[in-house]
N, C-alpha and C positions, 0 to 999 in steps of 0.2 A: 928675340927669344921666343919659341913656340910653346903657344898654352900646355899647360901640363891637362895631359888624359889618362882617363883612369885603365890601365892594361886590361885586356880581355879576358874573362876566367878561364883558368884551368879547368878543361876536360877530363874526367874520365877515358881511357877508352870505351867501357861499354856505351858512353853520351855520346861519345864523337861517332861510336856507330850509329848510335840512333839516329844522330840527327843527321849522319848520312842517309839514312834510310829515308828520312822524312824528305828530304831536299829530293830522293831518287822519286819516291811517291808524287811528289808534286809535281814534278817535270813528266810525269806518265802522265799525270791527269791533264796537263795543257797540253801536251799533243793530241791526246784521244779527243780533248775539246778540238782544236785543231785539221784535227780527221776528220773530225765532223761536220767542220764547217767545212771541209776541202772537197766532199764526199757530198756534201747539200747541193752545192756550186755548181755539182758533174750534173746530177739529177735533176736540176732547176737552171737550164742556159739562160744565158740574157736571153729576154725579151725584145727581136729587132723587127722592124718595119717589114720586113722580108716576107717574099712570098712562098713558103715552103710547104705546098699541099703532100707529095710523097713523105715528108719527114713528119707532118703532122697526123697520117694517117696513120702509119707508123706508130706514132705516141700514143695515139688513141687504142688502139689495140691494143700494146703492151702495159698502157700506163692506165689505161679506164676498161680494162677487158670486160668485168664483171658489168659494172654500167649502163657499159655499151651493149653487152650480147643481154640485159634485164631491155633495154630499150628498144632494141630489135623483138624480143618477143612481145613486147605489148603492142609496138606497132605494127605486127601479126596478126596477133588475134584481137585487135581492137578495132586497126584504121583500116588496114587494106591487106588484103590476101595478098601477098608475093612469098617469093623464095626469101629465104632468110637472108641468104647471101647477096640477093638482089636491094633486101630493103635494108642490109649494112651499108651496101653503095651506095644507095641515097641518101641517108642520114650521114653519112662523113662527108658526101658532096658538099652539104650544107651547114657540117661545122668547120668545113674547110673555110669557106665562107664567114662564117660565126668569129674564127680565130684571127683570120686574115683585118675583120676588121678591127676587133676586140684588141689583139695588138697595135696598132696604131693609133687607133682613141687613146691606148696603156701611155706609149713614149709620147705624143704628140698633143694631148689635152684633146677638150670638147672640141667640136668643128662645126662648120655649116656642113651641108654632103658638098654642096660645090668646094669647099677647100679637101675636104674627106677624099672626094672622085682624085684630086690633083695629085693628094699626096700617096694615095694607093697607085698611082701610073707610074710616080717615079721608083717604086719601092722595087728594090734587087729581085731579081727573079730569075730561077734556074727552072722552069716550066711554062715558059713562054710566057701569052696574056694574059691577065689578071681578067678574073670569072665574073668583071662589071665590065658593059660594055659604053656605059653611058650615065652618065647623072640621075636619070630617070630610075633606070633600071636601081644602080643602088640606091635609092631615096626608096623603092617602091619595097626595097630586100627591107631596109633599117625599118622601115615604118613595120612591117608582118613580123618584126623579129621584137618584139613589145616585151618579152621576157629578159632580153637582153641588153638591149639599147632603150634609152629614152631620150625624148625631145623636151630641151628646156629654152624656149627662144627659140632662138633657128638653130642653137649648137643638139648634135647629138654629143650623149655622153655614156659609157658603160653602166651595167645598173649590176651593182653587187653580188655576191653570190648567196650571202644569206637573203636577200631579199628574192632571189629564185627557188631558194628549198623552201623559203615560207611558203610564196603562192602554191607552189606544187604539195606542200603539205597542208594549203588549207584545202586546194581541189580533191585529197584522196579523203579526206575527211568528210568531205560529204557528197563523195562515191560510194563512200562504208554506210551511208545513211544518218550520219551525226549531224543534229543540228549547229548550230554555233549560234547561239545566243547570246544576249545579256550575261547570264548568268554562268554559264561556261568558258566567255571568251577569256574571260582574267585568267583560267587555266593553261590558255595558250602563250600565256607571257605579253599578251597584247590589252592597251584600254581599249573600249570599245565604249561608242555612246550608241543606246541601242533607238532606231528611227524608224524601224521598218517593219519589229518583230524577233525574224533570222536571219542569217545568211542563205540565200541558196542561188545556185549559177542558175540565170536566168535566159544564157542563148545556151541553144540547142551544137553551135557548132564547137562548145568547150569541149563537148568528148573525143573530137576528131582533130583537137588545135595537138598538132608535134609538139610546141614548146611547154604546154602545160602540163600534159601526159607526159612523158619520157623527161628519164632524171637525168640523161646525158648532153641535155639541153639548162642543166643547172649546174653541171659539174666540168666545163667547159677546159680547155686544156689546161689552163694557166690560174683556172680560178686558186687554187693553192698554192701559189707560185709564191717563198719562203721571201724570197727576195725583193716582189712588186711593190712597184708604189705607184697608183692608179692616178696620172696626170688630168685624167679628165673629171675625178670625181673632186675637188676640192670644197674647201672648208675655210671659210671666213668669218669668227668669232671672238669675242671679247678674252683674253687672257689676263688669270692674275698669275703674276709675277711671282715663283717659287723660288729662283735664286738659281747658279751658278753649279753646275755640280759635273760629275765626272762621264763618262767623256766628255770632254769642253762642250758644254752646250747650256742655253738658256731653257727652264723651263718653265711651263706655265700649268697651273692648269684652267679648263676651258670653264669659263661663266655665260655662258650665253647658251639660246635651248636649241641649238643647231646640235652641240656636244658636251650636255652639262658635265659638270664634272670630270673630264677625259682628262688625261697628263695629253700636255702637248710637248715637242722639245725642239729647238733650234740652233743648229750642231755650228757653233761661229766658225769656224775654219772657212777659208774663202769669203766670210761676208765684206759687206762692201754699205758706205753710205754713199748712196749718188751712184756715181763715176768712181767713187774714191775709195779703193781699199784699207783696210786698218789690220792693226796689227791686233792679232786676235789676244795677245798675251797683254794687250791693253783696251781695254773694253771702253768703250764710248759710258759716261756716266748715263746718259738720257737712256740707254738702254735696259737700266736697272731701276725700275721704277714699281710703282703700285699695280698697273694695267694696260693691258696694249691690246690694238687690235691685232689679232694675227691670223694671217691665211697662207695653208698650206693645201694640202693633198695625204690621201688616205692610202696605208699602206696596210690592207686587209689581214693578212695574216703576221704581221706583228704584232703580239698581243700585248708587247713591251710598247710599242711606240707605234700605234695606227695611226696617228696624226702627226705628219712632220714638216713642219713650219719652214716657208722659205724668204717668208717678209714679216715684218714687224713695225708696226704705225707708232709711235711712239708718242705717247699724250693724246691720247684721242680726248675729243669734246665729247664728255658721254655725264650723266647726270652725277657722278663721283666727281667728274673732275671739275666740269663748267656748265658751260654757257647757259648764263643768267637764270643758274637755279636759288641765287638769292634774292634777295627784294632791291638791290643796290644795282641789278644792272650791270653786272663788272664781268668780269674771263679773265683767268689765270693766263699772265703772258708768257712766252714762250722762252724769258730767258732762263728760267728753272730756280728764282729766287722765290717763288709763290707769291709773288704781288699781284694784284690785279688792277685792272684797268678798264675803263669805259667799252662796254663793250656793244660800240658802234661798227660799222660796217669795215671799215679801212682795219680797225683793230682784228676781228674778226679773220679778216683774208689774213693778216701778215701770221697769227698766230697758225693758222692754218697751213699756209704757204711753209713757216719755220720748221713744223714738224715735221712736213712731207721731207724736207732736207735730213731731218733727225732720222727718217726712218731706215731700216734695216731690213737687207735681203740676201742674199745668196742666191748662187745657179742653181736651177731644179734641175739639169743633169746632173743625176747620181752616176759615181761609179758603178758597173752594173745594173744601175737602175736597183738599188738597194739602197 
């Protein structure tokens, strides 16, 4: 016998038009969203390894005209007398350069230069040689390029783009003659503890550095690339646990002063404990918890989700949870009943050992690199 259901109301025709109307209205509006995402995707190509100097050239002129012909004339009347058209050639020489590696720290994360040199020789190329000739050579490019790359360890890694218009807006600000003090810097959206007095550039060869002066040295091809997410800049922070929400993803948001306060989110599709896949429509309970550590990678121009998480440590030993912040000595073990136990050295490893098993990751090849 099937349940009985209550019939659907009778319409109107003028209702049935309407709500014709509404169902047509709504279907314009997802395409048009649609289009737009279709129409971003044309605009903003994946980001690949590749060595493409003529196509980047290219981009730079159509895509940064303004930028670029503002940076060609400062560095006219600023650094060196040339032809305008002469000192366009050099400045795209050298973002050719700029992008060639800037993309590959993007797909490839931080590197030493020696794995950097390796992985730029393999990279496709439809212009012959790639513009390093040697390790040296590029270690000696990365090290003068301080506005754009930085060294942390031996890994080079990309260095953001708001942190290139900062420096280059605090250099024009005291070319204009403004001090930056104590008392002023809070204006600039920055703390400052004040130790010295002012600020003021103290070598003489800041007026004539390319990368400080010229904004096309901060506006680099891909710095607003809709879809990047900057493998080399990552982020490892304390998450508390938001919950479960739509698109299928875990969210957190971030407790630690790397990213206070940021939504982070961790898209479970493809995740994996270990070796071991799971079925994302059944979520690991250890996954759902008060706090995790979690490390990802910064996706700059998503304003929705700049942090996206591709591992998740699950029960970390952090002063919430354990180790021996009582007077008794004990650690929460790791079968997830809350008991605890002596927390001697053997107990210690296995709880630790446990979790590593519990934790959660996923591939950081994105589709597209989005």
């Amino acid at each position: 016998m099937q349940p009985w259901r209550r019939p659907p109301p009778l319409l109107t025709e003028e209702e049935q038009a309407a709500l014709k109307a509404q169902r047509l209205l709504a279907a314009q509006e997802r395409q048009e969203i649609q289009d737009w995402k279709n129409n971003q995707k044309k605009m903003w190509p994946i980001i690949t390894e590749d060595f493409q100097p003529e196509f980047w050239i290219e981009q730079y002129r159509e895509r940064h005209a303004e930028t670029l012909a503002r940076s060609v004339d400062i560095y006219v009347e600023r650094i060196e007398n040339l032809d305008k058209s002469e000192a366009e050639s050099l400045l795209l020489e050298i973002l050719t350069k700029i992008t060639f590696v800037e993309n590959n720290l993007t797909v490839n994360g931080a590197q030493t230069v020696e794995t950097l040199f390796e992985n730029l020789k393999k990279a496709p190329s439809a212009s012959g040689d790639i513009p390093f000739k040697s390790i040296e050579e590029l270690s000696d490019f990365l090290n003068s390029m301080y506005l754009n790359f930085r060294k942390e360890g031996d890994e080079f890694r990309n260095i953001g783009v708001q942190g290139r218009r900062w420096i280059q807006f605090l250099k024009n600000e005291l070319d204009n003659g403004n001090y930056v003090e104590e008392d002023n810097f809070h204006d600039l959206d920055m703390n400052y503890q004040k130790a010295t007095g002012h600020l003021e550039l103290v070598n003489p060869e800041a007026q004539e550095c390319l990368f400080i002066n010229l904004p096309i040295f901060s506006d680099t091809l891909n710095s607003a690339h809709m879809f990047k997410i900057d493998f080399s800049r990552g982020v490892s922070t304390l998450g508390v646990f938001k919950g479960i929400q739509f698109p299928f993803r875990q969210a957190f948001t971030c407790a630690g002063e790397v990213a206070s306060e940021l939504g982070a989110n961790m898209f479970i599709k493809h995740c994996s404990q270990g070796d071991k896949a799971f079925d994302s429509k059944k979520i690991p309970t250890s996954l759902i918890g008060n706090s995790a550590a979690v490390h990802g990678n910064i996706a700059p121009m998503k304003s929705k989700n700049p942090f996206e998480v591709f591992e998740v440590e699950v029960s970390p030993l952090s002063l919430e949870d354990n180790l021996c912040t009582g007077t008794s000595g004990k650690i929460i073990n790791s079968i997830g009943d809350g008991a605890r136990e002596p927390a001697d050295i053997g107990n210690v490893e296995k709880v630790l050992n446990d979790n590593l098993k519990k934790s959660v990751s996923r591939p950081a090849k994105v589709p597209e690199n989005a």
